[in-house]
N, C-alpha and C positions, 0 to 999 in steps of 0.2 A: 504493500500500500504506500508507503513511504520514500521519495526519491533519495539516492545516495551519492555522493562524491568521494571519490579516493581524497583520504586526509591529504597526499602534496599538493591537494590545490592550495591548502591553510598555509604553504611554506613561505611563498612570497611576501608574507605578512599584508598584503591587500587585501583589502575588504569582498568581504565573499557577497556581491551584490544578486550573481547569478545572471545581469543582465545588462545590458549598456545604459552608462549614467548618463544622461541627458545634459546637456549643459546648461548651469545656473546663471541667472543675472546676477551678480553679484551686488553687495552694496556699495551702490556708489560716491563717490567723495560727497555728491551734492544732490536731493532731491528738488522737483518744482515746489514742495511746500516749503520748502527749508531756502529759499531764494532770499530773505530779509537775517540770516543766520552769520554771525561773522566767522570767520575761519576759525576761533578759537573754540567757537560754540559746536562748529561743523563737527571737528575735531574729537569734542567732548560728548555727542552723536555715536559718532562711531565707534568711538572708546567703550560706552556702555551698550549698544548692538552686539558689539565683538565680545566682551570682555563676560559678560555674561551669560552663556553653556558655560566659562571656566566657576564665575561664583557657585551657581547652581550647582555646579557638579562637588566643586568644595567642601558645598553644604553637606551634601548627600552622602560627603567621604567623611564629614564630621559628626554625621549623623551615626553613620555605620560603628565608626571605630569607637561612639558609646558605650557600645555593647562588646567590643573584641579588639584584636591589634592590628596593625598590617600583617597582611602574607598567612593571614589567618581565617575561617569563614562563618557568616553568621548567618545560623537557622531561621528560617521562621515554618516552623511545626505545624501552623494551620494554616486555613486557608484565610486571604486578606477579606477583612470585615469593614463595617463603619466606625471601629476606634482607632483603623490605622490612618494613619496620616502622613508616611516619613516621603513617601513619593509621591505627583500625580497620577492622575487616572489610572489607580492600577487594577491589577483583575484577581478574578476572583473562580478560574480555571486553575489554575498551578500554585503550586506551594514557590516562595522563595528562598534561593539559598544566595548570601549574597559575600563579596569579597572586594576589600580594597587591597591592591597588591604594589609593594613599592620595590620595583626592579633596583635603587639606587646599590643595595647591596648585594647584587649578583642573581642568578637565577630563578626561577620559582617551578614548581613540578604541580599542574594538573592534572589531579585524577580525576574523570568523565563514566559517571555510576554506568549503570546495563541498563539499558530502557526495557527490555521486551520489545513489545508493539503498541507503547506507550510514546506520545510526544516527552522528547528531552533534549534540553538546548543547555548551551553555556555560551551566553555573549560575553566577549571583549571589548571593552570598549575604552578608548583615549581618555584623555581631561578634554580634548574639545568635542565629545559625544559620537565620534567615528567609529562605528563596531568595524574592528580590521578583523578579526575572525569571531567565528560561530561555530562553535563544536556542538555535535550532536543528529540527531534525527536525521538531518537535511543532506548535511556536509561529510560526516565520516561515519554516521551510522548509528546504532542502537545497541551495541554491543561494547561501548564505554571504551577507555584506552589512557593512554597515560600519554602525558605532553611536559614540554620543556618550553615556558616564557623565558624571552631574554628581552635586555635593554636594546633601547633605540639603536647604539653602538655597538651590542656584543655581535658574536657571528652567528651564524647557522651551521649547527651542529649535524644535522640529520633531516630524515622527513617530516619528527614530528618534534621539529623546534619549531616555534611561531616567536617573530622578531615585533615587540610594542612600538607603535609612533612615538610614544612615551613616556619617562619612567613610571609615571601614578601609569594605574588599569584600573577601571570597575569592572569583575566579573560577577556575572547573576546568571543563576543555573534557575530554571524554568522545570517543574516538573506534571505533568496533566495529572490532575484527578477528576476519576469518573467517578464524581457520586461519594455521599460521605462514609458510606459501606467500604468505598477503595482506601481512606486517608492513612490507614494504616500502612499498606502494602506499598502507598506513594513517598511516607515517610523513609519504609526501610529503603528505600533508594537514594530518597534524599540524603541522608545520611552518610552516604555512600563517597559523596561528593567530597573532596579534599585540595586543599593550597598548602603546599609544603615549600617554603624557603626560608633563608636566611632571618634571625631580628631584624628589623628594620626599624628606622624612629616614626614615630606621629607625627606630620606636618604641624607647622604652625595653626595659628587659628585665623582666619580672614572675614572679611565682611561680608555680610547680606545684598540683598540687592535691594536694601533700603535704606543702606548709608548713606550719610553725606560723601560729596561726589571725592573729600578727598580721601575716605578711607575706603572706597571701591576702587578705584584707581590704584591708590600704593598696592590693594589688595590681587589687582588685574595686573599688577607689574611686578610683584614674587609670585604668581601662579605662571606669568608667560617666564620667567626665567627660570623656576620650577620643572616646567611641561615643555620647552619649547619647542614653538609651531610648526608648521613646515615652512620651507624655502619659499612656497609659494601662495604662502601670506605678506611676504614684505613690503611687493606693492600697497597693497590695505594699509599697512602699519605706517606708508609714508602720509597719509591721510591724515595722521595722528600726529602727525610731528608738531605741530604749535601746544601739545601738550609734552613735550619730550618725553614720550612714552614710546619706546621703541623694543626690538626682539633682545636687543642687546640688554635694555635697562637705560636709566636715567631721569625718569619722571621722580616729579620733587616737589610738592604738593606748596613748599612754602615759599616756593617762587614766584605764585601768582596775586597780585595784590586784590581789594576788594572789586573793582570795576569787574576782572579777567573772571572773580570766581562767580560775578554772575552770572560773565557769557557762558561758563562751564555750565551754573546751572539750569540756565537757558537748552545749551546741546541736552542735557539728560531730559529734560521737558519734551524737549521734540522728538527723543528717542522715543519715549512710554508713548508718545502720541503717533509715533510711527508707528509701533510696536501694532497696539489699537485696533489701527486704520488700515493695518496690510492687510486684510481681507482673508479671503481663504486662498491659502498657499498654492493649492493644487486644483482639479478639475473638481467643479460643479455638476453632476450627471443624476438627473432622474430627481434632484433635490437631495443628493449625497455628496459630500464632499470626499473627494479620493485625496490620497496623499500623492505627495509629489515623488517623483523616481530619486532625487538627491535624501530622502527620509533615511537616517542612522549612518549616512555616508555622505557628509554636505557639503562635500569642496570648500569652494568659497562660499557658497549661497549663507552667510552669515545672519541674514534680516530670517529667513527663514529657521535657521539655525537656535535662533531666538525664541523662535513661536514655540520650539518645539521643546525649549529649556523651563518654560513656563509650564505648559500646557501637556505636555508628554514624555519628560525627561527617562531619557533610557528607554527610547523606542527603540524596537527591530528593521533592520530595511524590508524592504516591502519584500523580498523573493522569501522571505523569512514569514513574515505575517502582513498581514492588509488591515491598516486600520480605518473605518468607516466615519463618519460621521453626520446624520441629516442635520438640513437647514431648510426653516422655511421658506415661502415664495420671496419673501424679500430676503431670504440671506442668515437671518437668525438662528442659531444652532441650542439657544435656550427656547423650552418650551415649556406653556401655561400647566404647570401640576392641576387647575383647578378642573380643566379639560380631561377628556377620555382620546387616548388615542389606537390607534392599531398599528400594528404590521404582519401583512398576508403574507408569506411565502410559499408560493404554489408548488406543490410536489416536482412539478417540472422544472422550476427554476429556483432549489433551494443551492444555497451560495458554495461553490464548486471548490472546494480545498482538500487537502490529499492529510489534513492532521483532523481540526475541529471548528469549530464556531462557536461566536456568544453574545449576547446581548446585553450592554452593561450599563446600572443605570445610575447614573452620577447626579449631586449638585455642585454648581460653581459656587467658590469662594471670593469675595470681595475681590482677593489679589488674582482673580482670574483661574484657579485651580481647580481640579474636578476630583472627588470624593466620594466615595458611597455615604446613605444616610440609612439611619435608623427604621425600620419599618416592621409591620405587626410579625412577618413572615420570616426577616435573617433572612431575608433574599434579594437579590442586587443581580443578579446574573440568568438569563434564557437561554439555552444553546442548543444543541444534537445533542447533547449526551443528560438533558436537563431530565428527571425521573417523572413519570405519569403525565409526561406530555400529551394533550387531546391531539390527535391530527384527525385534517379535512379530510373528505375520501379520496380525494388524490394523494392525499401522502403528507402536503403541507402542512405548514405550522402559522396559525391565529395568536399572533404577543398580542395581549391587552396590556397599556400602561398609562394607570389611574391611580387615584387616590383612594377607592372605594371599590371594594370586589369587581368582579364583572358576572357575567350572570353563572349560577353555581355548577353547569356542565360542565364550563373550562376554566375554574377558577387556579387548577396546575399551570396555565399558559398566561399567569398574571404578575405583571413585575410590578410593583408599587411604586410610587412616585414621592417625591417628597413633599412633608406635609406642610411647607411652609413656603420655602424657594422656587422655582422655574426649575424645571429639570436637563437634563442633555444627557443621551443615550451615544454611545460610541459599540461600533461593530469594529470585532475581530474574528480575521480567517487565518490560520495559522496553515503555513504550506501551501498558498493562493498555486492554482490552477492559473494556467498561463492565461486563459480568457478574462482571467478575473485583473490579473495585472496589468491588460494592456486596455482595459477599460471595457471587454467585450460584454461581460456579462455586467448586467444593471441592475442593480437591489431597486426590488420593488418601494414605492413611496410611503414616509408615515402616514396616515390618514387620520384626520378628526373622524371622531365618532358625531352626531348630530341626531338629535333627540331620543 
């Protein structure tokens, strides 16, 4: 059931996309709404565009090493609920095992559990959100194996050394449970999963992405000499130069007098207001937003890079999984809780993936973040593998998502809405079917329900 690739595809240390990246527009020094901006503000734009997948991810390496060290891995034993909060929109298909791993002192050894015929993944991923490899299911199989990470610098040892863009990694092992009758059998797996290297120390501590602009900046200029970028960020980074913030170093926060630190805070204004207003990244189709081909592998596309630092930190690239999102006729991707809505999936056109699917049901947070909430049932997620599903007589599947039962034949095909906030649903196909990646196949539309 499962596609497979010989692990030396993993050797090149290039991102296992599975398909041709599309070329990004990158962020430009200068947009049309940013025409009354002075260079230092422009500057000061770009700086928190760019510089923020590094906070974000920061975060989420300060969040981790909490609970454990570097080059070490932390479980989470159930499955994600409404008190977790430490990522975005996360799911609530797979247990997480996760790992910050710091190459600076020499090697690290990945062991990759036995799946069965079970989905299981372990992404890789950079300090700038780049997964350069994916072990598991897709790429080397089901049958687990052992690996060797090396630094940016070390060599390649063999076929199953994988080379980091750089020294930080976040690794998160992905493991499917079918059904809370599985969580046991999915744990002994989890389990299974292991980081073995060197002590390494604990990064400093850095700012939020709600600093004043000067402790996000010093904080965006030891994570880039920390992490440093590729060769072919520098153009970008000359962008920056009226901030002396460069790949080398030298931004200096107390060089700026009062006038300069308004225009700075002027550029970070314009960035959130960029941020905002970009729209949906990717194609609009049927009233879904698909994700763009640069998703978990974003070159330059840095504005986009941003969206997804916020809003889906530690996504998969699409040949990996497909993630969904409807918007209504004018564009909105929150939708009225006080409403009933539906989604038909007709036995003929249920969504074509070679792992699983699910339906997840989130509220946004002021800072724009999406979260599962509380409801009568501990239920947040619809999928193929969901227990006592009603289907149509074609095979299909009828989601109600409301506040208020639906009517008592198929109250199993009910996802709750939340009881206060506007809600947002996000679809995931894990192992997307080539029709589904290149836009062919169209998920059917949400629909109001009406009287």
């Amino acid at each position: 059931m499962m596609k497979t690739t010989a692990a030396s595809m993993l050797m090149s240390g290039l991102p296992l996309t599975g398909q041709p990246v599309f070329a990004a527009d990158p962020v430009t020094p200068a947009s049309a709404q940013d025409t009354n901006l002075s260079p230092l503000s422009i500057a000061a734009r770009n700086a928190w565009i760019y510089g923020l997948a590094l906070i974000e991810n920061a975060k989420s390496r300060a969040d981790v090493l909490k609970r454990g060290k570097p080059n070490t891995v932390v479980h989470e034993g159930k499955l994600v609920d409404a008190s977790w909060r430490d990522v975005t929109t996360p799911n609530n298909d797979t247990l997480y095992s996760r790992s910050w791993i710091n190459l600076t002192e020499g090697p690290v050894e990945i062991q990759v559990p036995k799946g069965g015929d079970r989905y299981v993944s372990v992404a890789l991923m950079d300090m700038y959100m780049n997964n350069f490899a994916i072990l598991g299911t897709r790429t080397t199989g089901n049958d687990g194996g052992t690996y060797k990470l090396v630094g940016p610098k070390d060599p390649i040892e063999d076929a199953f050394t994988i080379r980091a863009p750089t020294p930080w990694v976040w690794s998160t092992l992905r493991v499917l449970v079918n059904g809370p009758q599985d969580l046991d059998t999915a744990r002994s797996i989890q389990n299974k999963f292991k980081v073995t290297g060197p002590a390494a120390d604990f990064p400093p501590e850095y700012a939020e992405r709600s600093a004043p602009w000067q402790e996000f900046l010093t904080s965006v200029q030891k994570l880039v000499l920390e992490n440093p970028p590729p060769v072919t960020d520098e153009r970008y980074f000359e962008t920056m130069s009226p901030l002396g913030l460069s790949m080398s170093g030298g931004f200096d926060p107390s060089r700026f007098d009062e006038t300069q630190s308004a225009e700075i805070d002027a550029g970070f204004l314009a960035a959130k207001k960029w941020l905002r207003s970009a729209g949906r990244p990717g194609p609009v189709i049927n009233n879904w937003s698909y994700p763009k081909a640069t998703l978990g592998d974003f070159g330059d596309d840095f504005l986009y890079r941003a969206q997804v630092a916020i809003a889906g930190l530690g996504a998969l690239p699409m040949v990996e999984a497909m993630y969904l999102r409807p918007v209504s006729d004018s564009g909105n991707p929150n939708f009225d809780s006080n409403k009933v809505w539906r989604l038909i999936l007709p036995g003929s056109a249920l969504p074509p993936v070679d792992a699983f699917w699910s339906l997840s049901m989130y509220e946004q947070t002021p800072e724009g973040q999406y979260f599962f909430v509380d409801n009568p049932l501990d239920r947040y997620v619809i999928g193929d593998r969901s227990p006592d599903l009603v289907r149509m007589d074609d095979g299909g599947i009828d989601i109600w998502m409301s506040r208020t039962p639906p009517p008592a034949n198929i109250q199993t095909n009910w996802l709750p809405t939340p009881a206060e906030r506007p809600f947002s649903v996000f679809f995931r196909g894990y192992l997307p079917k080539d029709e589904f990646m290149s836009w062919e196949y169209k998920m059917p539309k949400l629909t109001e329900v009406v009287g």
